[in-house]
N, C-alpha and C positions, 0 to 999 in steps of 0.2 A: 103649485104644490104637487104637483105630476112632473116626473123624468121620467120618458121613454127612449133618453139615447146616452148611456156613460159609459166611458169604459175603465178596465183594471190593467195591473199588472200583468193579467192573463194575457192581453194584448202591446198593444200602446199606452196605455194607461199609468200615471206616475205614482198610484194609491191603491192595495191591495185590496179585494175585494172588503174587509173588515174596515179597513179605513175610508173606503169611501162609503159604505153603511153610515156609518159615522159622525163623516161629513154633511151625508144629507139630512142625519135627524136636524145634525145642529142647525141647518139651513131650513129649516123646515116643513121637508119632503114628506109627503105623506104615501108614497108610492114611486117605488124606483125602478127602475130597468135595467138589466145587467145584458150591455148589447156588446160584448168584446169581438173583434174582428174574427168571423171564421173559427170559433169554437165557443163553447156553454160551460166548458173547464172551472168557470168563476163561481158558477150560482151554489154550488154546497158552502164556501164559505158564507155569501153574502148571506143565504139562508139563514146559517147558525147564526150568525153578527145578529142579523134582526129579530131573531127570538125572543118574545118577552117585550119588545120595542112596536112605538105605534108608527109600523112600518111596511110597507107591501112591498115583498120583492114580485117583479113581473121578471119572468124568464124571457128571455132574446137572444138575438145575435145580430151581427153587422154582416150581411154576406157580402164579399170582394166578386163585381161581375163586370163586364164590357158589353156596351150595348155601341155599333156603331165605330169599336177598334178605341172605345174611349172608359174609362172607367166612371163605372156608377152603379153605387153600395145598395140592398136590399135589406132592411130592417126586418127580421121575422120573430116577430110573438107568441109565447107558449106551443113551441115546437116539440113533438114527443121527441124527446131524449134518443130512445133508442134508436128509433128508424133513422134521426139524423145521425147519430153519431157515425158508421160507416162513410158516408158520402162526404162529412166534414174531414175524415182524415184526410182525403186525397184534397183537399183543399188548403190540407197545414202543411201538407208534404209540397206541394205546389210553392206555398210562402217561403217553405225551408229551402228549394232551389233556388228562389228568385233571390233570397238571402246570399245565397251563397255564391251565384252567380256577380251579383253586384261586389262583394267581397273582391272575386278573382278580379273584379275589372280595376278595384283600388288600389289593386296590387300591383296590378301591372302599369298602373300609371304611377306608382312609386310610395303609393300611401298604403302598408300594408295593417289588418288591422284583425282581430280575431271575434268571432262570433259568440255572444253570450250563450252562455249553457242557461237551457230555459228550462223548465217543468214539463211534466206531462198536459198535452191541449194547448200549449202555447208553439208560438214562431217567431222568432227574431223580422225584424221587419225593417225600414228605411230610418225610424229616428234613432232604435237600437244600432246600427251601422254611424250616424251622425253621432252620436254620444261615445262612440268607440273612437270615431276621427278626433270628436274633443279632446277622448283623456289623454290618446297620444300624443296632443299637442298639435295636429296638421292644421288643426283652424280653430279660430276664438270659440266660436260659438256651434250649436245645433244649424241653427238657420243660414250659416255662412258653410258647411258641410251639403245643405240643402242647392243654394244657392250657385255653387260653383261645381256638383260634383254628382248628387245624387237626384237633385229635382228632375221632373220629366224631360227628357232631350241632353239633359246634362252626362258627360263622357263615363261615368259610373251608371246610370239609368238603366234597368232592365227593366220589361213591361211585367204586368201580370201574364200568367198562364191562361189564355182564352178559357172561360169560361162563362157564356153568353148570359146576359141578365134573365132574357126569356126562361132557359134553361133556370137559375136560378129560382125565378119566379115558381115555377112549376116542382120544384124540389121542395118547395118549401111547402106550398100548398100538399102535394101528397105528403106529407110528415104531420100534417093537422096542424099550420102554423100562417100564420096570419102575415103576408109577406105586403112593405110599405115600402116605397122608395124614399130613401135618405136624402133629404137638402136636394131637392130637386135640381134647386139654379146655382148648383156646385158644378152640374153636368157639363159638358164642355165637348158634347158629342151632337150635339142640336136643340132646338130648342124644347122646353118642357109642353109646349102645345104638337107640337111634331110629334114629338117620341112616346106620349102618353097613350095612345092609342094603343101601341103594338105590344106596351106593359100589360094595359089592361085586359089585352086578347086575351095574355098571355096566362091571367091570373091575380093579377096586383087589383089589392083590397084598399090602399090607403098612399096617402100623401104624408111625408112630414113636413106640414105648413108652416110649424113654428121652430123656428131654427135661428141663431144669433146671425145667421149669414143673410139670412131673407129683409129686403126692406119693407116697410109697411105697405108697397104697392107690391109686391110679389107677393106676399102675407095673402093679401086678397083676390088676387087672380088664383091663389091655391084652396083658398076657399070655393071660387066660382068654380072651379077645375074640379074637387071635389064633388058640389053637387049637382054638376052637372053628367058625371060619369058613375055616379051614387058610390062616390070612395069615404072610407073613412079619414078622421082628420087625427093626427099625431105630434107630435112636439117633445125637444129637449134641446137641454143646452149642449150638447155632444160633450157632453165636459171630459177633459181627459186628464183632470188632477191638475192642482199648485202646480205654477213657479215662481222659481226668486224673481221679484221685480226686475233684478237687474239683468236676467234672462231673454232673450229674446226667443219667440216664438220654439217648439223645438222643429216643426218643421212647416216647409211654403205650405200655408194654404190654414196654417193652424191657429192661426187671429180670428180662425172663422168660431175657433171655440169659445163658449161662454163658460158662466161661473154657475153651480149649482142655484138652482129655482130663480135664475135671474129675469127668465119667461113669465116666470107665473099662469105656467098652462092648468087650465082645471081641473080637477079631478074627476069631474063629470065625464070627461072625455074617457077613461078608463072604463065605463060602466058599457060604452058603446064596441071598445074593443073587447072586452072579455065577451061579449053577444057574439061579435063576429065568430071570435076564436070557439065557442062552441056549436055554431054552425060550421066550421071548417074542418072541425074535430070530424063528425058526425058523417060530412061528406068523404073525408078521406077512411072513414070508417067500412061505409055504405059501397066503396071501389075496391075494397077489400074481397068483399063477398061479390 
């Protein structure tokens, strides 16, 4: 009855922020998270959507970082608005060149294809680029754009703009924002007993243990990892909106997504992060003065 990881339109996301408000009453969400990649652009809508509805929206984001020359996302909750929004531009502007960059390279290997015109706080990104190869016709599907052109290594491929998780980590903390590493054993940079130390030097408050990706033996090493390092524990289905059955994935790595409340993470777990996040309000308060 807890989602702490969906995303919109604003992003990756196939359901504007209203529609997926929406979706979760009907699934029966009692508290939602609006975590779109690298910008908070989403949460006035989903706000208004929930008005009136027995519904929590939890303010987030998905931050995009490399730890290790590998990518690996920072989940931050209840982050002051203002102080991040600065440091998030040069993060959309980053997404807008890699966007763009990837573009030049489909081009010049003979697939040329044009960039959606997004809203303000949004960036076109790798499945917006594969749905552009669709409608041109260069390949059947999202996942076969993935597969041959855009996935990691593939001849269209451009990395993220270095932007170190550490770093991250510590952005997020000074903005009063409770920062949790995303789908841990997503990571593909080393392993989550390795790399957890130098998160946690760094600032990292939480794990998300519950993930459609995670098996039930990883489930519980992220429990043990948790309290063992006194992190808190998070969960969501990263749901990123419907597709037509007959749709395959829109891009590698995206079977990792679940269906709204398909977790049944508890609600109780909310009560622990909202603690945190006003302890980390207080602290980033306290480095002020």
């Amino acid at each position: 009855m807890l989602e702490l990881h969906c995303h919109t339109t604003f992003s990756d996301g196939t359901l504007t922020p209203t529609e997926l408000v929406n979706a979760a009453i009907a699934a029966g969400v009692r508290a939602l998270a609006i975590t779109d990649h690298d910008t908070m652009a989403g949460w006035d809508e989903a706000r208004q959507a929930a008005t009136g509805q027995d519904l929590e929206i939890v303010p987030g984001l998905e931050l995009s970082t490399v730890h290790n020359g590998k990518s690996l996302h920072v989940l931050g909750f209840y982050p002051d608005r203002a102080q991040l929004e600065d440091p998030l531009q040069d993060r959309l502007s980053g997404r807008k060149r890699r966007a763009a960059a990837m573009r030049d390279k489909l081009a010049a290997l003979g697939y040329p294809v044009e960039l959606p015109e997004l809203g303000p706080g949004m960036a076109p990104g790798r499945p917006h680029l594969a749905a552009a190869m669709v409608r041109a016709g260069y390949v059947p599907d999202s996942q076969t754009a993935f597969d041959k052109f855009l996935g990691d290594g593939k001849p269209a491929y451009v990395e993220y703009e270095r932007f170190e998780a550490v770093e991250g980590i510590r952005l997020l903390r000074s903005c009063g924002s409770v920062p949790v590493w995303a789908h841990p054993y997503l990571f593909r940079g080393g392993t989550v007993e390795t790399v957890l130390p130098d998160l946690v030097a760094a600032g990292l408050m939480g794990l998300e243990v519950y993930h459609p990706y995670h098996s039930p033996y990883q489930v519980d090493k992220l429990e043990q990892l948790c309290e063992a390092f006194g992190l808190i524990k998070t969960g969501g289905s990263d749901y990123h909106g419907p597709k037509p059955e007959a749709e395959k994935p829109a891009y590698a790595g995206s079977n990792t997504h679940g269906t709204l409340n398909s977790l049944q993470v508890p609600i109780e777990l909310l009560g622990s992060l909202k603690g945190l996040a006003n302890r980390v309000k207080q602290e980033a308060e306290t480095e002020k003065f």
